[in-house]
Structures are given as structure tokens and as C-alpha cells.
C-alpha angles and dihedrals in degrees: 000000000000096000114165121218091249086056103051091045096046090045097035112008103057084055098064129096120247102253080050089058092056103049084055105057085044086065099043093049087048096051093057089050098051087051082057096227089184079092079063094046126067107234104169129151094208134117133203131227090259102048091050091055085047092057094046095047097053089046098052083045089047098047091042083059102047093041093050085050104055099048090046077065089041 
């Protein structure tokens, strides 16, 4: 059974009421969750050298902006 998603939604999906619906997409969620997908998905706190030069940049330039602003109103 090579059903696509499409498919499956399109053929069963679409048939089901709406509470059904969304019992179904309840199991599903929990499933994947169950299965921890965070392993799959890259949740680090790191930065790296470059974003940190990034952030600093656009700060200095934000600030520069904001600062010669406000004396030109001075």
C-alpha cells in the first residue's frame, strides 16, 4: 500500500467529521512525540562565532541609529 498523504487525506480524511479530524490529528501529534523527534531536530543553544559577530554588528548599527536620532531632535 503505497498511499501518498495527499491520497489518504483526499479518500479518508475528507470523510471524517470534523471532531473525527481532530482526534486524528491528536494521535498522530502524540505519536511523534512519543517517538521524541527533538533527537531529529537540532535544538542547540549554541552560537556560533559568526552569529555572535552578526548580533553585535546589527546592535552597534541599531543603536548608531537610534543615538544620532535622538540629538538631531535635541
Amino acid at each position: 500500500m503505497s498511499n501518498s498523504a495527499q491520497e489518504i487525506y483526499s479518500q479518508v480524511v475528507c470523510n471524517l467529521s470534523p471532531t473525527e479530524r481532530l482526534r486524528l490529528a491528536t494521535l498522530i501529534l502524540n505519536e511523534l512525540v512519543e517517538q521524541n523527534l527533538s533527537m531529529i531536530i537540532d535544538q542547540s543553544d549554541a552560537w556560533t562565532e559568526q552569529d555572535q559577530l552578526d548580533l553585535a554588528s546589527f546592535s552597534l548599527e541599531y543603536a548608531t541609529s537610534i543615538f544620532s536620532e535622538s540629538e538631531e531632535t535635541v
